[in-house]
Every structure is written in C-alpha cells, then in structure tokens.
TIDO-670093 format. One record per residue (C-alpha): residue number from 1; residue in three letters; x, y negated, z. Coordinates in Angstrom, 1 decimal, padded with zeros to 4 digits, always signed. Each point is the difference from the previous one (the first is absolute). Example, Ala and Ser with C-alpha at 12.3 -4.5 7.8 and 13.67 -1.06 7.14 Angstrom:
# TIDO-670093
   seq   type        u        v        w
     1    ALA   +012.3   +004.5   +007.8
     2    SER   +001.4   -003.4   -000.7
# end
This chain:
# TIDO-670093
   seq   type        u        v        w
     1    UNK   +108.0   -150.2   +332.6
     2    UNK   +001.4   -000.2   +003.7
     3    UNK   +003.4   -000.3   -001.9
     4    UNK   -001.0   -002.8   -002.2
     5    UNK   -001.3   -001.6   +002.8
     6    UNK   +003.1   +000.1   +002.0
     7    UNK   +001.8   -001.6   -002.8
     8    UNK   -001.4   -002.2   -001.0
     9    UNK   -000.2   -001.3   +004.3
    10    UNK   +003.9   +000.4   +000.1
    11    UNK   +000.1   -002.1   -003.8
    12    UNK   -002.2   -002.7   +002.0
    13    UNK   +002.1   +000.1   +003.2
    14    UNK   +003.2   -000.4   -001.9
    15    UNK   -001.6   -003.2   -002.5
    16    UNK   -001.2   -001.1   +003.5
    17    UNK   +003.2   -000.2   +002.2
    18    UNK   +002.1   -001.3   -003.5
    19    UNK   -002.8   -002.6   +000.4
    20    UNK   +000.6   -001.2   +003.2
    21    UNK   +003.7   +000.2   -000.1
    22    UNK   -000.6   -002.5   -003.2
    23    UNK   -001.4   -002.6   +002.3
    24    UNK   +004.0   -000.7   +001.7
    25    UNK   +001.5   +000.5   -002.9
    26    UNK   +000.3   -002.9   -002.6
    27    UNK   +001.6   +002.1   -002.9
    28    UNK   -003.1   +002.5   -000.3
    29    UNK   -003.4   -000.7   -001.0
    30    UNK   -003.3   +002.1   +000.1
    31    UNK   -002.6   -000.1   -002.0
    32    UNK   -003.0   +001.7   -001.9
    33    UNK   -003.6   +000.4   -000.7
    34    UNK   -003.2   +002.3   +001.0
    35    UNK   -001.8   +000.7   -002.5
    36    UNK   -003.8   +001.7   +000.2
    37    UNK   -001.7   +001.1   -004.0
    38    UNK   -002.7   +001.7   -000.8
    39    UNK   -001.2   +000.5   -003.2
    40    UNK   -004.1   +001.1   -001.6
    41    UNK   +000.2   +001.6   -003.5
    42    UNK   -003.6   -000.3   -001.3
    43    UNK   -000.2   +002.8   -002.2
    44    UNK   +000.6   +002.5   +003.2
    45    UNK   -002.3   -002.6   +002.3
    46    UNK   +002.8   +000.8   +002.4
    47    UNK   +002.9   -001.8   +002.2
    48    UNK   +002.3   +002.1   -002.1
    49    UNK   +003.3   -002.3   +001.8
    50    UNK   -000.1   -001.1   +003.7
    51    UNK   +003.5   -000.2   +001.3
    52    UNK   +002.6   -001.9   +002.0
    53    UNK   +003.5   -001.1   -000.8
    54    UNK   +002.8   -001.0   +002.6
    55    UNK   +002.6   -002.2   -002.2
    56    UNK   +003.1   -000.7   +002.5
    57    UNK   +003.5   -002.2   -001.1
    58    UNK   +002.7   -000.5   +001.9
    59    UNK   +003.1   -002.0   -000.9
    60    UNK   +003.2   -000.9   +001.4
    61    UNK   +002.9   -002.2   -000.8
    62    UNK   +004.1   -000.3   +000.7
    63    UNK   +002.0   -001.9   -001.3
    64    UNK   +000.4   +001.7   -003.3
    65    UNK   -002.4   +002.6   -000.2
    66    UNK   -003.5   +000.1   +000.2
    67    UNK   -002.5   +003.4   +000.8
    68    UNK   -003.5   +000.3   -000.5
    69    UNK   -002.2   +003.0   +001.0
    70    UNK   -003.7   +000.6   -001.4
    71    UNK   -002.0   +002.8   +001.8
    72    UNK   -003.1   +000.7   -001.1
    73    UNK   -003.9   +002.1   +001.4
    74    UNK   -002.7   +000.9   -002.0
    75    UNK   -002.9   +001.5   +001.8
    76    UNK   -003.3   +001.2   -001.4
    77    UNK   -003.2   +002.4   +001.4
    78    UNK   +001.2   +002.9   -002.9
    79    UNK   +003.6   +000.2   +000.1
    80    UNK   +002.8   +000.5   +002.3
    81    UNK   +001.9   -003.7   +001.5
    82    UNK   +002.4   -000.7   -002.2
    83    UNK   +003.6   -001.2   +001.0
    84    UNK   +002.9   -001.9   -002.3
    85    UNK   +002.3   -001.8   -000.2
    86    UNK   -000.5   -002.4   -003.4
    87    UNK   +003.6   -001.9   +000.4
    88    UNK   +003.1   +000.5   +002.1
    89    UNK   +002.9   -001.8   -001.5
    90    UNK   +003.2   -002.1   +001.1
    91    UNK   +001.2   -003.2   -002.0
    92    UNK   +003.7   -000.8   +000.2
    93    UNK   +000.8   -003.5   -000.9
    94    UNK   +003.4   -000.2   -001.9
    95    UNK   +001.4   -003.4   -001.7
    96    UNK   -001.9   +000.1   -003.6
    97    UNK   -001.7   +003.5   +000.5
    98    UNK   -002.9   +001.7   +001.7
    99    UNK   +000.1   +003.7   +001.3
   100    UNK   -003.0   +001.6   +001.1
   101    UNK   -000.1   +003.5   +001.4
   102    UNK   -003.1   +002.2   +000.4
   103    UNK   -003.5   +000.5   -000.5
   104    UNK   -001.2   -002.7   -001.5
   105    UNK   -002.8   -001.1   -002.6
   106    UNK   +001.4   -001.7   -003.1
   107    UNK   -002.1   -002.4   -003.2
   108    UNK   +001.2   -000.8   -003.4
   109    UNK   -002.2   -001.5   -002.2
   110    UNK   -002.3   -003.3   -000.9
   111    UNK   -003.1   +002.4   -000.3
   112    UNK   -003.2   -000.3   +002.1
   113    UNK   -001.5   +003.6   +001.0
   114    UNK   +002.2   +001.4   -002.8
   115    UNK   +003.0   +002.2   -000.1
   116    UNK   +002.2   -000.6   -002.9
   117    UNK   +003.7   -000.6   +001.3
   118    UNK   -001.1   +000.6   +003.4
   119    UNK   +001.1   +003.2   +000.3
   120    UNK   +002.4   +000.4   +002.7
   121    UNK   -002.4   +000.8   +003.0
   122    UNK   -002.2   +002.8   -000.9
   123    UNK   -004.3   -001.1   +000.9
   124    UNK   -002.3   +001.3   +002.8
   125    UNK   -003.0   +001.3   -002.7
   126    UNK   -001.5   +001.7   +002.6
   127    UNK   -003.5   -002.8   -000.1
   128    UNK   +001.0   -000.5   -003.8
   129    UNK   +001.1   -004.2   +000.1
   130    UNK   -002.5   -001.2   +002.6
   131    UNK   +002.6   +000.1   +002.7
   132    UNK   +001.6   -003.2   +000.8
   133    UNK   +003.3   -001.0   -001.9
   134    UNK   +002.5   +000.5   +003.1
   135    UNK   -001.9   +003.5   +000.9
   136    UNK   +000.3   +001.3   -004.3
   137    UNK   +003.2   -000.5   -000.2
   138    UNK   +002.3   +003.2   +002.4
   139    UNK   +003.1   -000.8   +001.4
   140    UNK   +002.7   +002.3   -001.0
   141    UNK   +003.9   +000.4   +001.5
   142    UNK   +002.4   -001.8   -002.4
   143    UNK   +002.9   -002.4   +000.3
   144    UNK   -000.5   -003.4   -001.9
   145    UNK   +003.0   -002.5   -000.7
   146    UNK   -000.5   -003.4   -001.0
   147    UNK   +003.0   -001.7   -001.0
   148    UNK   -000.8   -004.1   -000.9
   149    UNK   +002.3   -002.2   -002.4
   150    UNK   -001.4   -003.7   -000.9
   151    UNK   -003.7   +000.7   -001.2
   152    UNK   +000.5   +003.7   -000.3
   153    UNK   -000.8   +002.9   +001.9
   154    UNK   +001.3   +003.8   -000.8
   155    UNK   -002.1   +002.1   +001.7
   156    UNK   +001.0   +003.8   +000.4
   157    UNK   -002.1   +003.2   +001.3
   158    UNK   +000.7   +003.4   +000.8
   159    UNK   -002.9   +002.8   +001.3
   160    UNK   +002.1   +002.8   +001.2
   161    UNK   -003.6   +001.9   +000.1
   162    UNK   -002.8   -000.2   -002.4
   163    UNK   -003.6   -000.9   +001.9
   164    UNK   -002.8   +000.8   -002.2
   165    UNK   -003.5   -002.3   -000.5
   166    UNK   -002.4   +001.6   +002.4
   167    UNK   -002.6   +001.3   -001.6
   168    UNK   -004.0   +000.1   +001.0
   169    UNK   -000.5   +003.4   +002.4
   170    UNK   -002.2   +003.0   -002.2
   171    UNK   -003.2   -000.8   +002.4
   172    UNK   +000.3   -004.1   -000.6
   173    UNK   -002.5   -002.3   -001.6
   174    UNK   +002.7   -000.8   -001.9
   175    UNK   +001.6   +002.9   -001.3
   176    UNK   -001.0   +001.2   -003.8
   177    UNK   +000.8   +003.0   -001.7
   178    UNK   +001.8   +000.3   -003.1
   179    UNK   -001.8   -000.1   -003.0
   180    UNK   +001.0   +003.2   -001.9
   181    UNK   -002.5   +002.4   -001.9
   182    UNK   -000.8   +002.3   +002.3
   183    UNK   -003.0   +002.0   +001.2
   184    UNK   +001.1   -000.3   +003.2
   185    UNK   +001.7   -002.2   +003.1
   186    UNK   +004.0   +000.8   +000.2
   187    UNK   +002.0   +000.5   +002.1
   188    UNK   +002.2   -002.2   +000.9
   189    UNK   +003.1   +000.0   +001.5
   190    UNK   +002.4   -002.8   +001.6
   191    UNK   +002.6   -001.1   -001.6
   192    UNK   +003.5   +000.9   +000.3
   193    UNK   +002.0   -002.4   +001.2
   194    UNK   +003.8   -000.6   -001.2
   195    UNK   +002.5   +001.8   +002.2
   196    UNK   +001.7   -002.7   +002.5
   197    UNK   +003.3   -000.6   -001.6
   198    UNK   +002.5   -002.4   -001.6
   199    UNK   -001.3   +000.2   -003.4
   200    UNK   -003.7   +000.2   +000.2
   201    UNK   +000.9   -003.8   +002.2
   202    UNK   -002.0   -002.9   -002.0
   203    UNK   +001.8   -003.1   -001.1
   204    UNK   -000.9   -003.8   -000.7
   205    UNK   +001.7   -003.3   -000.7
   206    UNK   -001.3   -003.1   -001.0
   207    UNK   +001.4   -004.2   -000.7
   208    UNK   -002.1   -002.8   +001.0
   209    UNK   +000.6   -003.2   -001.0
   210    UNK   -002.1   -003.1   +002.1
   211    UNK   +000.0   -002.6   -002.0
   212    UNK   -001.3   -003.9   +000.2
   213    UNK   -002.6   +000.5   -002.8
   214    UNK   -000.2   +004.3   -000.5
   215    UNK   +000.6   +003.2   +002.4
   216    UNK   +001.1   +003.1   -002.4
   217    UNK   +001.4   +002.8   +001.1
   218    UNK   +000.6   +003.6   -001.8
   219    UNK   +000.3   +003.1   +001.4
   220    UNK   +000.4   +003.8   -000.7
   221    UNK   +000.1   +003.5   +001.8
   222    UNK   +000.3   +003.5   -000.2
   223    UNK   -003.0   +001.7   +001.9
   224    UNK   -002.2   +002.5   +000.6
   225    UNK   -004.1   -000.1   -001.1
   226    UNK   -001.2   -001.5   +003.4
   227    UNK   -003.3   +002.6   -000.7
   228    UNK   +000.3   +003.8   -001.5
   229    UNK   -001.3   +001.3   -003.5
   230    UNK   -000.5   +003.6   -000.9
   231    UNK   +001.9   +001.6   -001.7
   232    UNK   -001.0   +003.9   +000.3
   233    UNK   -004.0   +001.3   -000.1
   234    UNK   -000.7   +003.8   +001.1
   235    UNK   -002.9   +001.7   -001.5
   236    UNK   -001.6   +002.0   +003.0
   237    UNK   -001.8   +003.4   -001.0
   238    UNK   -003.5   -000.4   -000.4
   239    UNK   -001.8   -001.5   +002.3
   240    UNK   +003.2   -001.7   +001.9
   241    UNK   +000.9   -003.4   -000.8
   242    UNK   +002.8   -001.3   -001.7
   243    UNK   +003.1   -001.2   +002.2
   244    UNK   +001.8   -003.2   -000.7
   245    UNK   +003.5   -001.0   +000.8
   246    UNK   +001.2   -003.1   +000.4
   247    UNK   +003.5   -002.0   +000.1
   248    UNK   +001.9   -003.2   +000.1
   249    UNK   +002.4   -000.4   -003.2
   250    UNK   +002.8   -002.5   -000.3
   251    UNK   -000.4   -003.5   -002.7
   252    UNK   +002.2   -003.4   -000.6
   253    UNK   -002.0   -002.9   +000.5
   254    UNK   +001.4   -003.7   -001.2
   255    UNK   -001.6   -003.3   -000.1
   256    UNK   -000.6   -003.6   +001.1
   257    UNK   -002.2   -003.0   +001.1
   258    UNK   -000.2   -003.8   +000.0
   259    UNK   -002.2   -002.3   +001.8
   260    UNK   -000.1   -003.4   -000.8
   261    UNK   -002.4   -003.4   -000.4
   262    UNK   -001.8   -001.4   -002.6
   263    UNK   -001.7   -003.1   +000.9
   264    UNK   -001.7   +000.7   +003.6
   265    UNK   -000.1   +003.3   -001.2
   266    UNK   +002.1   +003.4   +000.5
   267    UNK   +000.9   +002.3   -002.6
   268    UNK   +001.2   +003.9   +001.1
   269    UNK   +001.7   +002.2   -002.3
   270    UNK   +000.8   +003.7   +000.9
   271    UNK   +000.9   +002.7   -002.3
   272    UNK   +001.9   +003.4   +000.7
   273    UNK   +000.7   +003.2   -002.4
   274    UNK   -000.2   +003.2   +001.9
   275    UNK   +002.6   +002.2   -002.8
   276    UNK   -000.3   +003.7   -000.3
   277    UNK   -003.3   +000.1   +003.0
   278    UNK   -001.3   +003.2   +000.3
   279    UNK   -003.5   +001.0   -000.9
   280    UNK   -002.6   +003.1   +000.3
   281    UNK   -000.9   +001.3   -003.4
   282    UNK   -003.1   +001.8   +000.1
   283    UNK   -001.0   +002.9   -002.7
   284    UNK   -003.0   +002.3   +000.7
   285    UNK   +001.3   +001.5   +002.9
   286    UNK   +003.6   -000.4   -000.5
   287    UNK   +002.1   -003.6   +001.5
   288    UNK   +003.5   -000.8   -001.0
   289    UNK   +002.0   -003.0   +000.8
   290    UNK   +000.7   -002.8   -001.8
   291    UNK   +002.1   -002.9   -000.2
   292    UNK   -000.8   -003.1   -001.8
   293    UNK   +000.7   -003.8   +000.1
   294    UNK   -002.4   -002.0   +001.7
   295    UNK   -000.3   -003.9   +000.6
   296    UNK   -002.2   -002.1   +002.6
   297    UNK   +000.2   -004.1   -000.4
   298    UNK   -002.1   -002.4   +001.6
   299    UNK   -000.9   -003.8   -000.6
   300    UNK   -001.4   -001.7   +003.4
   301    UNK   -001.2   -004.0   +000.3
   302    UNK   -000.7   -001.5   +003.4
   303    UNK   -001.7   -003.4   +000.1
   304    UNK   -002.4   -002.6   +002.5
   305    UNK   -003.2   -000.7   -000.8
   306    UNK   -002.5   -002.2   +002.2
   307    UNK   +002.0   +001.4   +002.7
   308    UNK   -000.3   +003.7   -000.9
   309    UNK   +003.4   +001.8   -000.1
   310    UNK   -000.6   +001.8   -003.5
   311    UNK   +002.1   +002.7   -001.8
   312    UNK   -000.7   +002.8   -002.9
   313    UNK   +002.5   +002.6   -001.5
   314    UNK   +000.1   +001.9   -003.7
   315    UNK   +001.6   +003.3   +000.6
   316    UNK   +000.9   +002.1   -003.1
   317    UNK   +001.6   +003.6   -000.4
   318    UNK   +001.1   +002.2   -002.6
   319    UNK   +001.5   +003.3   -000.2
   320    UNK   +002.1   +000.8   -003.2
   321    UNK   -000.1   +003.0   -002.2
   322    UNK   -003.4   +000.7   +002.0
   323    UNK   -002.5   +003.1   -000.8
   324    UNK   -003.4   +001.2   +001.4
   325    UNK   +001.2   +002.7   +002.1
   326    UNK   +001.9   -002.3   +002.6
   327    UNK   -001.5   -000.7   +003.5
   328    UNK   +000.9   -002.6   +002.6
   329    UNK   -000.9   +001.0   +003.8
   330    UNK   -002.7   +002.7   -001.0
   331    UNK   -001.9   -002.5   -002.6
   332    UNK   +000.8   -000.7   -003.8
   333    UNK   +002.9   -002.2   -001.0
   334    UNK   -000.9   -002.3   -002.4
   335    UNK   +002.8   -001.5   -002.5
   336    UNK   -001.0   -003.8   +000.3
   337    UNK   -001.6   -001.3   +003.4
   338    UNK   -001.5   -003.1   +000.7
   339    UNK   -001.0   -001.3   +003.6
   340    UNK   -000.8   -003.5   +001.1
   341    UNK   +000.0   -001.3   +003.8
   342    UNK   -001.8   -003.3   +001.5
   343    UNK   +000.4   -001.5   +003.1
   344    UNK   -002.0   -003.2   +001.0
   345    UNK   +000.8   -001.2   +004.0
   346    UNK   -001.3   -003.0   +001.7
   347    UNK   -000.7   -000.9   +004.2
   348    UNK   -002.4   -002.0   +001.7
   349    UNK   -001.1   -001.8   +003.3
   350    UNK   +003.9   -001.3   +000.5
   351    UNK   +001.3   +003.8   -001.2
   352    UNK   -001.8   +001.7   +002.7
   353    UNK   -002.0   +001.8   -002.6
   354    UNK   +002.0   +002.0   -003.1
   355    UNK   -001.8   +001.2   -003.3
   356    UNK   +001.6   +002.0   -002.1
   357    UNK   -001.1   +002.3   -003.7
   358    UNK   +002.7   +001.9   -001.3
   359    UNK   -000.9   +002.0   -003.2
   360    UNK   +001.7   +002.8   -002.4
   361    UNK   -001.8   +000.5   -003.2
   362    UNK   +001.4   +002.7   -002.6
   363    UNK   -000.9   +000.3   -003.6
   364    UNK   -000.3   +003.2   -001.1
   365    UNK   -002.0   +001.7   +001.5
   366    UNK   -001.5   -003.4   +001.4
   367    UNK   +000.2   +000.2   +003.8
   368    UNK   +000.6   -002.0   +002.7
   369    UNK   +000.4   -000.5   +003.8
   370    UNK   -001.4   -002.9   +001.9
   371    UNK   +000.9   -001.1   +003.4
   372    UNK   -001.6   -002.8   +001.1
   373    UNK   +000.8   -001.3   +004.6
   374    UNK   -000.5   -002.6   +002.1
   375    UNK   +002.1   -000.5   +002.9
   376    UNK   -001.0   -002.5   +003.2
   377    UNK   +002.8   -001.0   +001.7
   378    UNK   -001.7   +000.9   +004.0
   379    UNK   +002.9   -002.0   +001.7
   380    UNK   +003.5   -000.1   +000.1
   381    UNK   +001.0   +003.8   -001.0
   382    UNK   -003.0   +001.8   +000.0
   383    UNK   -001.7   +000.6   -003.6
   384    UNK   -003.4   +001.7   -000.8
   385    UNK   -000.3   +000.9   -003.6
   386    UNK   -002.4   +001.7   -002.2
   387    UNK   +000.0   +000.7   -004.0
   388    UNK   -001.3   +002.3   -002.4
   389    UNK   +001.9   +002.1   -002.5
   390    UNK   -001.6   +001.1   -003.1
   391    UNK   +000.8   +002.6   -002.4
   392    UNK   -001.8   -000.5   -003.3
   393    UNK   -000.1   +001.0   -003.7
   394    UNK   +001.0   +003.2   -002.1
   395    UNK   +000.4   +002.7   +002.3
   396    UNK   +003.3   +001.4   -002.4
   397    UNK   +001.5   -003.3   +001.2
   398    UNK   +003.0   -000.3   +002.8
   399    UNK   -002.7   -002.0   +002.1
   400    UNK   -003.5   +000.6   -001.7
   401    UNK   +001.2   +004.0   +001.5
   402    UNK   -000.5   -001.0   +003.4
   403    UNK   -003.6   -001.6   -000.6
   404    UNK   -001.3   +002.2   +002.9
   405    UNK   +002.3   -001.4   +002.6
   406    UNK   -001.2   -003.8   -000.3
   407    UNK   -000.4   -001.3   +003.8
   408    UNK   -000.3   -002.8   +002.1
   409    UNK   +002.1   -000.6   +002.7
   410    UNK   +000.8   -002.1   +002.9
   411    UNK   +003.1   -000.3   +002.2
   412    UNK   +001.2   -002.0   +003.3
   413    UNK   +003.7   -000.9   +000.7
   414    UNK   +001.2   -001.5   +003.0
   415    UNK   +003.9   -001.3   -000.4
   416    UNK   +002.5   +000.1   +002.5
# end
C-alpha cells in the first residue's frame, strides 16, 4: 500500500509541475475533471460502488504536430488505486494527410451504445456498459494515417499488439459464469493471449465520403475477438470441477454506414459482416470451435420534439448456418437477434438542469435496461448528478441476467 501511495504522490507531483509550467507556455493546455460516484444496488441494500476518478489531458501544439496525453486515477475503499494512462499519441500534420502515433482511442460507426463496426478499440466491460462512453472505450498503441482528397478521407490502422476487452473480475457484481451443464462451478482460466508479433498485428481501413446532403463511409479489418470464447472443457475427477480454457481467435470483418436527413429528421444506417468469427460449441461436456458468418446492422432516427432531443435504434443480428450447441460470452447464441434502443433528452431552467432516459429493450427473451438521470448544472464546471439503472425482464436475457444489480446512483464532477 506504502508503494501505491508513493506513486500515485510522484503521478500527482509530475501532473502538478506540467501544470504550472502550462501557465507560461501558450502552446500547451491542461485540463480535466474530478469525479466522485457512488452507487446503492437495492437488492444487496448496500453502497455496492463508492469511488473516485482523476481524469487529467494535456495537449500541446507546434507548428505541425500536435500531442495529447490522458492520465487517468481510479480510487475506491476495496481495491488497490489504480493508475493509466487512457491516450498518449502524437499527430503529424502533412499537406493532405494525418499521422497519428500512439495510444490512442479510436470510433467507427453511427451506432448509439452499440458495437457493430466499432470494433477497432477493444471495451472496458469491467461495470458491464454503465461506464461513461470516453471511460468504455480503452486506448490501444496503433499508428492511424488519414490521407484527404476533395470530400474523401482514406483512413488506415495498424495495432502492432492485440489489447483484449477487459472483462468483469471473478468476485464482481458483474461477472457471470458460463452457462454449461454442470453440477458444479468451473474453473476457469484466463485467456491466452496472442504472442506479440508481426502476424498476430490487427489491421483496419476505412473511406469516408462528407457530403452536402449524406456522410457514408465503408470500412473493413482483419482482427482479433476483442473478448475470449472456450474452446477446451476438462472434466475433473469426481468431486473436482471442470476447467475451462479460453482464447482469442482471428475473423474478417467488412461493412458500412450512412447518415443522412430526411425532413428535420436523421436517418443512421450501419451494417458490418463479421466472416469466418469464431464460436464455442458446446456438447455435454465437450466444446469445439466454430466458425460461422455472422451479421449486425442497425437503423437509428434522431428528431426534435417540443424541445426534447429524441432518438431510437432497431438493431438486428443473425448468425448463418447456426445450431443449438453455439454460445456467445458464456450464454446461448441465438441465430436471429433483435434489440431496440430509445433515447428521449431535454433541459430546463436556461440548460442548467439536464434529463435524460436512455432504454435497450431485447425481444427474445424480453429484457431490458433502463437508465433514467438528471443532471443540475451547480455553476460553471461543477455537475451533481444522480440516476437510476434498472435491469428488468427474463433473467436468460443479456440484461434481464443482471436483474439483481439494479442501483441508484449519484455522482459530483467538478471540471477544470
């Protein structure tokens, strides 16, 4: 603990002096935000969250480059501080291109609180999708190139190493267990991870096209799973529990999307075929791995409304040549999926005070979760919010399984 401590005084000293250097220098800027949550579940009656989070960014400029750097603190009463860095990257500024050069966090996609050609930077799972967008989505070390002709952009990317989704912690609220037959709990072990060389590097390019009346843009990749599957179970002798094994497997993704307006109203379009994506196959006792074709699209619409910003999404999957025995992140894998999102916005008292619902709803099983917030403005940069996020509906659902962990929360930023 005594080591902890002393880093994270010498992280604070270091933010601190860059800090006051900042205030002679015109080309660098300092920035970020304290952040304290704490979360009640009421099944539990507990304060199952109470934590604090220490968001720092620090930019520079030259004449053709640009740097930003993102550390980042997360302290709680149960765990040990902990210390990262989210993004550390360098832009270079060329004629018609773009070159950026480290860790850095990257989005593709039209989707709201969906990932369909979003794949590039692998998710933060670890509180399942309650975390804020910036904090879901891990930085990871890659070299981007944007090169810009007319209304075009070709956008290249290369991840020398593959960075894995992180994944809930065996003793978390949020972690579940696989659901295989057994009598009882696995074992499980982590994951193996690629080795660190050329060929098990990731790979993505993409071609945007802004236009006066549409944005389009298609893109495609050759990746790693961003979470592991199973692919070998061990029987233990009588009365040991089975061991699981789990890895990352290699798949070709390709797709697209197009935003454009209809009326006073937007239409999104994404859509992305994940070719050859390995799956778990689960017999009795026995899993093999699969491979099969899946595809994720999504229709979004964003419109006004007596001044409420308003949006809802269809999101639709399928998985070809599907059979029973497949599994998807320890839970059945179903060969047609259905899941709808709405989102309904709208501030008062001159936008000092923000309300916001955001909803997913899935069809089969019928589940949902509901988030419902309010945030009051307190003054200039400082924010107290409070919401509650409810799991509801058939507990063999993706969020009717978490029906337990339902909470109420509240949380006070102060911006800097």
């Amino acid at each position: 603990m005594r080591h902890n401590k002393t880093k994270i005084l010498t992280t604070l000293a270091v933010l601190l002096t860059v800090a006051t250097l900042s205030l002679t220098a015109k080309d660098i800027e300092f920035n970020g935000m304290l952040r304290d949550y704490i979360a009640y579940t009421f099944v539990d009656s507990t304060f199952a969250v109470h934590e604090q989070t220490l968001d720092f960014t620090l930019a520079g400029w030259g004449e053709n480059t640009h740097m930003v750097v993102n550390p980042t603190i997360y302290l709680d009463d149960k765990t040990k501080p902990e210390i990262g860095i989210r993004e550390a990257y360098i832009d270079f500024y060329l004629e018609d291109a773009d070159i950026r050069v480290g860790k850095q966090a990257i989005i593709w996609g039209e989707a709201e609180g969906a990932f369909i050609t979003d794949l590039v930077s692998p998710r933060d799972m670890r509180s399942f999708i309650l975390a804020d967008f910036k904090e879901i989505r891990k930085g990871v070390p890659a070299i981007k190139a944007d090169y810009y002709k007319d209304s075009f952009t070709f956008e290249g990317i290369w991840l020398p190493t593959f960075i894995p989704t992180s994944m809930p912690d065996t003793d978390s609220m949020w972690a579940k267990e696989p659901d295989l037959p057994f009598p009882t709990t696995p074992t499980i072990n982590a994951p193996t991870l690629p080795d660190a060389d050329l060929k098990n590097s990731e790979v993505f390019g993409k071609v945007s096209h802004f236009g006066s009346t549409a944005n389009w843009a298609l893109m495609g990749g050759y990746a790693f799973t961003d979470e592991p599957y199973i692919y070998k179970i061990t029987p233990g002798a009588p009365p040991a529990p089975p061991t699981i094994d789990q890895e990352y497997g290699r798949y070709i993704m390709g797709g697209g999307s197009l935003s454009t307006t209809v009326g006073s109203t937007v239409l999104r379009l994404e859509a992305a075929a994940y070719f050859d994506k390995p799956f778990t196959a689960v017999a009795f006792t026995v899993a093999t791995v699969e491979k099969h074709h899946q595809l994720q699209s999504l229709v979004g619409l964003d419109w006004s409304l007596l001044g409420s910003q308003m949006s809802t999404q269809y999101i639709f999957g399928y998985v070809h040549d599907h059979n029973d025995q497949l599994m998807e992140q320890g839970k059945a894998l179903k060969e047609f999926s259905h899941t709808f999102t709405f989102r309904v916005q709208k501030n008062f008292f001159s936008d000092s005070l923000a309300a916001k619902l955001f909803t997913y709803v899935e069809a089969d099983p019928l589940n949902a979760l509901i988030r419902a917030s309010l945030a009051w403005t307190v003054e200039d940069g400082v924010v107290l919010e409070g919401g509650l996020d409810l799991f509801v509906g058939d507990e063999g659902g993706t969020f009717g399984s978490y029906k337990d962990n339902s909470l109420a929360w509240m949380a006070l930023r102060w911006y800097f």
